[in-house]
Each structure stands twice: as structure tokens, then as C-alpha cells.
C-alpha positions in Angstrom: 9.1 -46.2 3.4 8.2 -48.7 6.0 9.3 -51.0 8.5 7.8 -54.5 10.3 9.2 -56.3 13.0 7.8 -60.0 13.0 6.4 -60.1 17.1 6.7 -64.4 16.0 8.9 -64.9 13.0 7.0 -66.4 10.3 8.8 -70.0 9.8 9.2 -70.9 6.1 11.1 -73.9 4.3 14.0 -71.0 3.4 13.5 -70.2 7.2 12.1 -67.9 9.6 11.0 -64.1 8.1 12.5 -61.3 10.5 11.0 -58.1 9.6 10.2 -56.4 6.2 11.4 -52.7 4.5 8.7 -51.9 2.2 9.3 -48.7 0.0 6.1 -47.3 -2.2 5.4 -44.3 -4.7 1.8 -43.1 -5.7 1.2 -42.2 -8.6 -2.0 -39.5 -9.0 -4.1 -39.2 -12.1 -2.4 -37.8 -15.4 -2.1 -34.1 -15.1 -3.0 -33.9 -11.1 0.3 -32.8 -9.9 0.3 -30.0 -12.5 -2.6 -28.9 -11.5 -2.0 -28.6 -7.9 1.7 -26.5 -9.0 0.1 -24.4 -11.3 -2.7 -23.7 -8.3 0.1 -23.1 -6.0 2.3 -21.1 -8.1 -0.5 -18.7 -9.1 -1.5 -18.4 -5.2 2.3 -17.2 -4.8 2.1 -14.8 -7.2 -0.6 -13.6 -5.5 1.1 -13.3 -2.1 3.9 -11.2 -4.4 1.0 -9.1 -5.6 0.0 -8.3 -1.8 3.7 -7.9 -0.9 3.9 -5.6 -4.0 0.6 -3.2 -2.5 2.2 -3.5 0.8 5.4 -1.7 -0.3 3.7 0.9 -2.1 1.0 1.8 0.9 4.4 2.4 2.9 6.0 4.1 -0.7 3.2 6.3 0.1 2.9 7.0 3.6 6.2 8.2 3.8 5.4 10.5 1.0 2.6 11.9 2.3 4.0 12.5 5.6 7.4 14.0 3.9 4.9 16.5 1.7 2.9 17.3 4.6 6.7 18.1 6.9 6.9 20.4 3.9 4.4 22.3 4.0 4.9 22.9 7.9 8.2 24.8 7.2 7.1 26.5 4.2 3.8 27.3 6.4 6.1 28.3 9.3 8.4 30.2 7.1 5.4 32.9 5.4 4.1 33.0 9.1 7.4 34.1 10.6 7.3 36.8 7.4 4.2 38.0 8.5 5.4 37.7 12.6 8.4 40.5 12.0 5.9 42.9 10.3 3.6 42.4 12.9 6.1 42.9 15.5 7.3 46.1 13.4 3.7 47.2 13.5 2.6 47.1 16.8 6.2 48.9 17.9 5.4 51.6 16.0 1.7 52.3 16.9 3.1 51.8 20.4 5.6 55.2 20.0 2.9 57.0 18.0 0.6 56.4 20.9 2.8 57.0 23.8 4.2 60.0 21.2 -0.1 60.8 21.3 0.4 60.9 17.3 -1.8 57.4 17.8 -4.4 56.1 18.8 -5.0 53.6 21.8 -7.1 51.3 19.3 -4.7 50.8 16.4 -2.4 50.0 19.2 -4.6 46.9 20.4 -5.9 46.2 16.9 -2.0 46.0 16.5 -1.9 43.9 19.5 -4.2 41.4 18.8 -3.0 40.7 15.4 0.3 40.0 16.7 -0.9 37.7 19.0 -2.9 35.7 17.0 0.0 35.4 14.3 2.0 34.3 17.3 -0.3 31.8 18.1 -0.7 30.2 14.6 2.9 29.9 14.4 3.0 28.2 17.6 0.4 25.5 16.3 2.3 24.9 12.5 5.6 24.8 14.8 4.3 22.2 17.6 2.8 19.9 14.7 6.1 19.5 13.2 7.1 17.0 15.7 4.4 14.7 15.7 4.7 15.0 11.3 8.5 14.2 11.9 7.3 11.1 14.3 4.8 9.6 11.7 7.3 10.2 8.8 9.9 8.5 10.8 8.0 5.4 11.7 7.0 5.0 8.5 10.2 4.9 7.4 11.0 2.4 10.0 13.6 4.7 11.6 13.7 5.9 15.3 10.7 7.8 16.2 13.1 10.2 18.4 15.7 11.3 15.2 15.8 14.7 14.1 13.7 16.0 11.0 14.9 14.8 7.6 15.5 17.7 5.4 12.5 19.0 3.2 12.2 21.0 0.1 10.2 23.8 -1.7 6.9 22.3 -2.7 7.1 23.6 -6.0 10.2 21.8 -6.6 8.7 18.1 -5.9 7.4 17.2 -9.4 3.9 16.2 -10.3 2.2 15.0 -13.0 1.6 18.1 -15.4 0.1 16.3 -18.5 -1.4 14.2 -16.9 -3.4 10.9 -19.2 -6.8 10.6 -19.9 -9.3 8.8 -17.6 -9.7 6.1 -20.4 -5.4 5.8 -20.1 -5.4 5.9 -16.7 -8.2 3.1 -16.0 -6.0 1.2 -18.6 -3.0 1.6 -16.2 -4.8 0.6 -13.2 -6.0 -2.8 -14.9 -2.6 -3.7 -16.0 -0.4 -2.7 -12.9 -2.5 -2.4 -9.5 -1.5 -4.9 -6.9 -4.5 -6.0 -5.6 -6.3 -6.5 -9.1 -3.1 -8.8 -9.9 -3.8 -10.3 -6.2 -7.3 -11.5 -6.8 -6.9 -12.7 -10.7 -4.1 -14.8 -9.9 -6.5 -15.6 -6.5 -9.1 -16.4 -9.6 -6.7 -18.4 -11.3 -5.8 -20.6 -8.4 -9.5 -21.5 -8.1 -9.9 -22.1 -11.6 -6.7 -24.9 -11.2 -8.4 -26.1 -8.2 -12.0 -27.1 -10.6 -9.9 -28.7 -12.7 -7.7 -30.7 -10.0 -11.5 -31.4 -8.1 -12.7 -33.2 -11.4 -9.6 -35.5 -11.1 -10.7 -36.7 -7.7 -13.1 -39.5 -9.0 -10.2 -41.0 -11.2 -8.4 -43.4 -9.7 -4.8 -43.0 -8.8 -2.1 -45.9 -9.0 1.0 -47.1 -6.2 4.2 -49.3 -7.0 6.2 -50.5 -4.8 9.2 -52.7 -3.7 8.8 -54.9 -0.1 12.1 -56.9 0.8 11.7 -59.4 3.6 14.5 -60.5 5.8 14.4 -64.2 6.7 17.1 -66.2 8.4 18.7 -69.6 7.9 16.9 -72.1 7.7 16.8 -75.1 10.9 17.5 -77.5 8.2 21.1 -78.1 7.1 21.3 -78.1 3.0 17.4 -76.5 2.2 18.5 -75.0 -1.3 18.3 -70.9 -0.8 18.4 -71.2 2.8 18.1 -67.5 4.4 17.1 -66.2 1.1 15.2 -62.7 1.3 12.7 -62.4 -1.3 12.1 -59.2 -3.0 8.1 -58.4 -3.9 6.8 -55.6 -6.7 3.6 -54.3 -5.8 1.4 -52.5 -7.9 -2.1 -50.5 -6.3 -4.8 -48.8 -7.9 -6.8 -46.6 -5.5 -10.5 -46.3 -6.6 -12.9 -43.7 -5.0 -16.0 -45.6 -4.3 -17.8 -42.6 -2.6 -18.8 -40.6 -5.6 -20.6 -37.8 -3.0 -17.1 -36.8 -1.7 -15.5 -36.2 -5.2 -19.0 -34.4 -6.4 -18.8 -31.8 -3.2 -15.3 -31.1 -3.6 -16.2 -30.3 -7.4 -19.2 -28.1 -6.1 -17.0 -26.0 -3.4 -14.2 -25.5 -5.6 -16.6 -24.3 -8.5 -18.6 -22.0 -5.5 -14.9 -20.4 -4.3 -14.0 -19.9 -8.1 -17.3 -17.7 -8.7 -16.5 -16.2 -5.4 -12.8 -15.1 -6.6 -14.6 -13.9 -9.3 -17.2 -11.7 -7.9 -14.3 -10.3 -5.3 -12.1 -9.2 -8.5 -15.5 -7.9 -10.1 -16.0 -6.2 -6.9 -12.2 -5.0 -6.3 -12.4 -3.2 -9.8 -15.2 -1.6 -9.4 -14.3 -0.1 -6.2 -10.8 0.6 -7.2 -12.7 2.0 -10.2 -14.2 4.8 -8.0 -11.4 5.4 -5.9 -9.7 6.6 -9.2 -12.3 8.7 -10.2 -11.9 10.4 -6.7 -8.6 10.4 -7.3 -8.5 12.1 -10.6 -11.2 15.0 -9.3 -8.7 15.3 -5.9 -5.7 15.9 -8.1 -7.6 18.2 -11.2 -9.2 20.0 -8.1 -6.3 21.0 -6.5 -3.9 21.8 -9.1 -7.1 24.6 -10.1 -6.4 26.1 -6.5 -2.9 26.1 -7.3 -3.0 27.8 -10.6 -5.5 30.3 -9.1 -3.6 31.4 -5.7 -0.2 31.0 -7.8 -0.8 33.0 -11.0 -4.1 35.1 -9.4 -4.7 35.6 -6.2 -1.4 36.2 -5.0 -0.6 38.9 -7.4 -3.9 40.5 -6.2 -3.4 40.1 -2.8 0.1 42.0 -3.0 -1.4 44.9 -5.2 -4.3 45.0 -2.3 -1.9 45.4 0.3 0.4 48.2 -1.4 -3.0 49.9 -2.5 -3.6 49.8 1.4 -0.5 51.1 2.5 -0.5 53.8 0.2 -4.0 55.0 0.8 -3.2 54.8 4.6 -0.1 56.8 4.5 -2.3 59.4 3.1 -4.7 59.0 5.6 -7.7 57.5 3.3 -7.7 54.2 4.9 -7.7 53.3 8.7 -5.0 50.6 10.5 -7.6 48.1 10.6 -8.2 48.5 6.6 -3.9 47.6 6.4 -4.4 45.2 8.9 -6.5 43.3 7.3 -4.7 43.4 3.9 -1.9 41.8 5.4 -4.1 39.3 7.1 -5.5 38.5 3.7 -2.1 38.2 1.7 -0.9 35.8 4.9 -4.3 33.8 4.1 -3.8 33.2 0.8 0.2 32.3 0.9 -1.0 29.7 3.0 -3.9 28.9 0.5 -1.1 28.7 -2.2 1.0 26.3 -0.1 -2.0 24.0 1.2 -3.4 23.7 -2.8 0.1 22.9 -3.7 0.3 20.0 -1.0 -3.0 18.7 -1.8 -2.4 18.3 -5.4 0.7 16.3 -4.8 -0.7 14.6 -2.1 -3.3 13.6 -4.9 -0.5 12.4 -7.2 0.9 10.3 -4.4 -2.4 9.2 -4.1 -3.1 8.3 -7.6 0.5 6.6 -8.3 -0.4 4.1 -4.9 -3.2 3.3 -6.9 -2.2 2.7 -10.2 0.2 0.7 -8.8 3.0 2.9 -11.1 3.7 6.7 -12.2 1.2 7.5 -15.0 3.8 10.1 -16.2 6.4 7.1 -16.7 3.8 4.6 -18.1 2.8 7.3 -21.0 6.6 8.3 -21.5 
């Protein structure tokens, strides 16, 4: 739309034109305006792609600051086990030694051990507040509210059959946010050739002027004051064929680029699955072993201890260490249980989904 304002009204033999409205559509090359919404409309489906990875990094962090909570209290709970037994230990090698039925070096073997299981529940106790403050900013929540409540680690599920490597690479491909990100970023571009190889075609204009004009001075001019109405029709040629040949070269050059960085994306995300996969295989092994092995042992070591020391074939430093041992390996058992679902929250962040669900 447009205005003029005649600075000296143009006298005519109808009489003097005032100003002039002038209205005016362009009209781009066949196809041009599809092209530019189809470029946009993939670059916002990118955007939803990013907003879709963004979510599931947060999914995630929460997760892994919830599993990690967890195994603080399960850690703090076997340590405060192991706490009353030491306390129950080292009060009775104090009254066998003040009774002079002990000796002065189980009681400081006694001693020691009780000490450093009070320190190590100290440390898994004083972590559990900075764990609560990283769960509860990734949350969004106040950094300052209590601990939210947590649950057995053997109770959070994970992915027991879990798919091939072949399956799983399938499943990244199809649902990972940032390889949807940079194919509909590669899609855009392509749009974008396409809409740069319209540039040299010419694009066309109409448009309606209407021009105010006054009476004329003359008394009895036939259409005196008449404003006349004008069609326009313009056809915009590109003369400078450099301009339209660069634009087709950058747009080409930022297409292959979109296509190296989704080449490059893959293979990295590629590699990061592999790591994945090993991460979580690795550490449901550990699991397995300490759960169904090492425990077990570890308990038969320590009664085999305790009996052998009640008959006087083993020293306090032989039970002590038994007991050290089991404490060692219920903590094992509870670390390789939050690793492996750690790695599961890993690998579903990937994917972009819950392999489990996809192969349901």
C-alpha cells in the first residue's frame, strides 16, 4: 500500500490531482512460495526435534540423579548394618580386655574398623544432600526441598532382553532427536537449492493506483473531479546473473554441509551406542556375579570365619576382615546394579525411546 501527497497539484482538464493510494501484490515465480514453506516448515520440525533431545537430556538427568539418591540410602543402609556389628565388636573385645580374657590388639584392630566404617558412612550420608540438590534442580524444583522418596534398586526395571545391536542401531535411526534434527536441517537446505534456482526467473507485480483530483476551475468540463483508477502490471527481471549464480552455489555448499554434519552426527551417535551397549552388558555381568556369586560366598566366608574363630583357629583380624569383605561386596552388588541402570538411562536418552517398548 502507498500514499502521495502532490507538494503542487498536477492541474488537468478534469482538474487538479491531490494525492494518489496505490495498492500492489507481487507475484514470485511458480512454485517459489512453496518452496520457501516447505524450507521453513522442515526447519521447524527441526527446532521440535531439538526441543524433543532437550526433554529427554532433562528425562535423563533426573533419572540418573534419582538412581544415584538410591543407591546412597541403599549404600547407607548395608553400612549402618555393618556399623552396629562393629559397635557390638569392639564392646566386646573392650570387656574381654579390661576382663584380661583379650587382648589390647583385637581391641584396636576393633577400633580402627569401627572408625573407618564410621567414617564411610559419614561420606555416603553427607553426599546425599548435594544428590538431593542436583536431582531437585533438575527437576526444576527448590534446591532446598527435602529428599523425594527412593526405592530398592532391584525394583526399578531394566531392560532384561535386551535387542540386538543390528535392532538397536535400527531404533536409533528412526527415533533419535538430533538425527531427525539435522535430516530435516538437510531437507531445508535441499528446499533452499531448489528456491536459489528460482532466483534468475523473473517475478511479476499488479496493482491498482487511484488518484484523487478536484473539480475542475472550469464550470461544465464533462467528468469534472473525476478520479481515475490505473491497473498496473510489473515484471521484475534479474539482470545480474552473478547474484542468482552465488546464491545457487552457497545454498548447494550449506546443503553438502547439512549433509556431512548428519553423516558425521551418525557416526558419532553410532559409537556412543556401542559404548552404550558394552556400559550396560558390562554391568549387568557385575550384577549377576556379586548377586547370584559373590555374595553367597562372601556370607559362607564370613560364618566359616566366625566358626573357626570361636574355636580358636582363626585370629580377630581373620573375622575382621571377612566382614570387611562381605561389606565390600554389598556395596559392589549395589554400585553394579546402579551402573547398569544408569546404562539403560543412558541408552533410552539415546535412542531417543525404550528399546524394551520399541521391540514389544
Amino acid at each position: 500500500f502507498g500514499w502521495g501527497e502532490m507538494i503542487v497539484p498536477v492541474e488537468t482538464r478534469v482538474g487538479p490531482q491531490q494525492r494518489i493510494f496505490s495498492i500492489s501484490q507481487s507475484i514470485p515465480w511458480f512454485g517459489t512460495l512453496g518452496l520457501k514453506s516447505d524450507a521453513a516448515r522442515a526447519q521447524a520440525d527441526a527446532a521440535d526435534a531439538r526441543v524433543d533431545g532437550r526433554a529427554l537430556a532433562v528425562e535423563r538427568e533426573i533419572r540418573a540423579a534419582w538412581l544415584e539418591l538410591s543407591y546412597l540410602q541403599g549404600a547407607v543402609g548395608a553400612v549402618t548394618r555393618h556399623l552396629d556389628l562393629a559397635v557390638q565388636a569392639e564392646r566386646v573385645t573392650r570387656s574381654a580386655y579390661e576382663s584380661g580374657e583379650g587382648s589390647y590388639a583385637d581391641l584396636l584392630t576393633a577400633q580402627i574398623e569401627l572408625g573407618r566404617i564410621e567414617t564411610r558412612l559419614a561420606g555416603l550420608e553427607d553426599k546425599i544432600r548435594p544428590t538431593t540438590v542436583r536431582l531437585n534442580a533438575a527437576a526444576g524444583l527448590d534446591p532446598q526441598a527435602s529428599s523425594p522418596p527412593t526405592a530398592d534398586l532391584e525394583a526399578v526395571p531394566v531392560g532384561d532382553d535386551l535387542p540386538d545391536l543390528t535392532a538397536l542401531t535400527a531404533i536409533l535411526e528412526s527415533h533419535n532427536p538430533e538425527l531427525a534434527a539435522r535430516r530435516h536441517e538437510q531437507e531445508s537446505r535441499r528446499r533452499s537449492v531448489d528456491l536459489a534456482g528460482k532466483s534468475s526467473y523473473p517475478d511479476l507485480a499488479v496493482g491498482l493506483d487511484y488518484i484523487m483530483t478536484g473539480p475542475a476551475e472550469m464550470e461544465g468540463v464533462e467528468d469534472s473531479g473525476k478520479d481515475p483508477v490505473i491497473a498496473r502490471v510489473a515484471v521484475s527481471i534479474p539482470l545480474w546473473g552473478g547474484q542468482a549464480g552465488a546464491e545457487r552455489r552457497t545454498s548447494a555448499g550449506m546443503m553438502r554441509a547439512a549433509g556431512a554434519d548428519l553423516a558425521d552426527a551418525r557416526l558419532r551417535l553410532q559409537s556412543e551406542l556401542e559404548a552404550a551397549h558394552f556400559a550396560l552388558r558390562d554391568a549387568a555381568r557385575r550384577e549377576v556375579l556379586y548377586t547370584d556369586t559373590m555374595l553367597s560366598r562372601g556370607r559362607q566366608a564370613l560364618d566359616v570365619t566366625m566358626a573357626r574363630y570361636t574355636a580358636g583357629q582363626a585370629s580377630f583380624q581373620d573375622l575382621i576382615e571377612a566382614r570387611r569383605t562381605l561389606l565390600d561386596l554389598e556395596l559392589s552388588r549395589l554400585r553394579a546394579a546402579t551402573d547398569r541402570r544408569l546404562a539403560w538411562n543412558d541408552l533410552i536418552t539415546l535412542l531417543g525411546t525404550d528399546p524394551a517398548r520399541e521391540e514389544g
